[in-house]
VODRENGU-111990 format. One line per 8 residues: for each residue x, y, z of N, C-alpha, C. Coordinates in Angstrom, 1 decimal. Layout:
BEGIN
X:Y:Z:X:Y:Z:X:Y:Z  ...;
***
This chain:
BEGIN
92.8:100.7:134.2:93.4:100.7:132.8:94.0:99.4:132.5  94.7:99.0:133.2:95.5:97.9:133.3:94.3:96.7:133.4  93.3:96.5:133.8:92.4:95.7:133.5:91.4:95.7:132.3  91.3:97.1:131.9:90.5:96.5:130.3:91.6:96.5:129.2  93.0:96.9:129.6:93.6:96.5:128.5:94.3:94.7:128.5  94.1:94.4:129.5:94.7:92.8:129.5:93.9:92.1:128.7  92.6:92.4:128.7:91.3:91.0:127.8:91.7:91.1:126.6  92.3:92.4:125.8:92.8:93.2:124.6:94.0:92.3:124.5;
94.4:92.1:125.2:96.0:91.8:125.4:95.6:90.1:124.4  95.0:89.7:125.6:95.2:88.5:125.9:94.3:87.9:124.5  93.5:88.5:124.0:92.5:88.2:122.6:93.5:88.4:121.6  94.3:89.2:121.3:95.0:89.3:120.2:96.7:88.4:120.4  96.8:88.1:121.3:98.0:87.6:121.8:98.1:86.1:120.9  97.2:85.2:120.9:97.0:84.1:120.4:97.9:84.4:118.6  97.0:85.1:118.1:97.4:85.1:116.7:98.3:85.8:116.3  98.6:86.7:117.3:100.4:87.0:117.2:101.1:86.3:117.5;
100.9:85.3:118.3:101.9:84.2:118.6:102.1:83.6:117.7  100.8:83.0:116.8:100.9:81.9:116.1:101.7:82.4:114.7  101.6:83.7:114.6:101.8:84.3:113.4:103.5:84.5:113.9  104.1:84.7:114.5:105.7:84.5:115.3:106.2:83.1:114.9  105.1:82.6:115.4:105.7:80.9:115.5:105.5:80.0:113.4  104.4:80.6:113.3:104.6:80.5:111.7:105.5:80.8:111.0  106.1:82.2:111.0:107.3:83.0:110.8:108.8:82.2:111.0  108.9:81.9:112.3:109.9:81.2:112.9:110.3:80.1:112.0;
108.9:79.4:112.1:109.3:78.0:111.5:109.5:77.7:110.0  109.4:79.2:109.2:109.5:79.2:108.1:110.9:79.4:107.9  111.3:80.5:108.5:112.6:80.8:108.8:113.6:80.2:109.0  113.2:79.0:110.3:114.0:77.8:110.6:113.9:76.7:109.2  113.0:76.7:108.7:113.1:75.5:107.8:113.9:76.0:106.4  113.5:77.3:105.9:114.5:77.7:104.7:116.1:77.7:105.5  116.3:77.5:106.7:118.0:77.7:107.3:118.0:76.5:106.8  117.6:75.4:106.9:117.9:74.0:107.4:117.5:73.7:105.9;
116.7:74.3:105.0:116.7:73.7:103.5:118.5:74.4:102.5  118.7:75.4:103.3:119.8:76.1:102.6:121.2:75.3:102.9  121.2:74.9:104.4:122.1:74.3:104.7:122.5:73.0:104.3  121.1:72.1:103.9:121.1:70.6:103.5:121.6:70.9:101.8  121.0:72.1:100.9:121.5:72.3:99.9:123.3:72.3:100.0  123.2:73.5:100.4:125.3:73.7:100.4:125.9:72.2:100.8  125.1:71.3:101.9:125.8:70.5:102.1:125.9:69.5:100.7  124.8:69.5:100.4:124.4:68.6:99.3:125.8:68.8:98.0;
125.6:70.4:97.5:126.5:70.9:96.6:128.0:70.2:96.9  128.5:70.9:98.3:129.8:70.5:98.5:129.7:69.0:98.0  129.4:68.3:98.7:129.5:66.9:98.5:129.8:65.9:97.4  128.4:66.4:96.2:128.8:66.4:94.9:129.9:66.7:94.4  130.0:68.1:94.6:131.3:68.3:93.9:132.7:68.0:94.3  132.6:67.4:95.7:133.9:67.1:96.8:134.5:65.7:96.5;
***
Protein backbone atom coordinates (compact mmCIF):
# COMPACT_ATOMS: atom_id res chain seq x y z
CA UNK A 1 0.00 0.00 0.00
CA UNK A 2 2.56 2.21 1.09
CA UNK A 3 4.30 1.66 -2.29
CA UNK A 4 1.60 2.57 -4.76
CA UNK A 5 0.62 5.40 -2.72
CA UNK A 6 4.18 7.09 -2.66
CA UNK A 7 4.38 7.60 -6.83
CA UNK A 8 0.75 9.43 -5.88
CA UNK A 9 2.44 11.16 -3.32
CA UNK A 10 5.29 12.19 -4.96
CA UNK A 11 3.39 13.32 -8.54
CA UNK A 12 1.10 15.66 -6.87
CA UNK A 13 3.61 16.87 -4.23
CA UNK A 14 5.42 19.24 -6.73
CA UNK A 15 2.38 21.46 -7.37
CA UNK A 16 1.25 21.55 -3.96
CA UNK A 17 4.39 22.79 -3.07
CA UNK A 18 4.59 25.32 -5.63
CA UNK A 19 1.01 26.34 -4.93
CA UNK A 20 2.26 26.76 -0.84
CA UNK A 21 5.15 28.54 -1.95
CA UNK A 22 3.10 30.90 -4.44
CA UNK A 23 0.70 31.46 -1.53
CA UNK A 24 3.54 32.22 0.96
CA UNK A 25 5.16 34.61 -1.15
CA UNK A 26 2.09 36.49 -1.78
CA UNK A 27 1.39 36.58 1.67
CA UNK A 28 4.91 37.63 2.54
CA UNK A 29 4.95 40.39 0.04
CA UNK A 30 1.30 41.99 0.87
CA UNK A 31 3.14 41.86 4.83
CA UNK A 32 6.04 43.77 3.56
CA UNK A 33 3.80 45.98 1.03
CA UNK A 34 1.49 46.87 4.20
CA UNK A 35 4.29 47.49 6.38
CA UNK A 36 6.40 49.78 3.92
CA UNK A 37 2.85 51.60 3.47
CA UNK A 38 2.27 52.31 7.46
CA UNK A 39 5.82 53.06 7.43
CA UNK A 40 5.49 55.37 4.65
CA UNK A 41 2.06 57.08 6.24
CA UNK A 42 3.79 57.53 9.69
CA UNK A 43 6.57 59.27 8.20
CA UNK A 44 4.67 61.73 6.12
CA UNK A 45 2.60 62.62 8.61
CA UNK A 46 5.50 62.47 11.54
Amino acid sequence: MQVEGNPKRSHASPWREAADLLRFSLEAGALSGAIVMVAWVLSATG
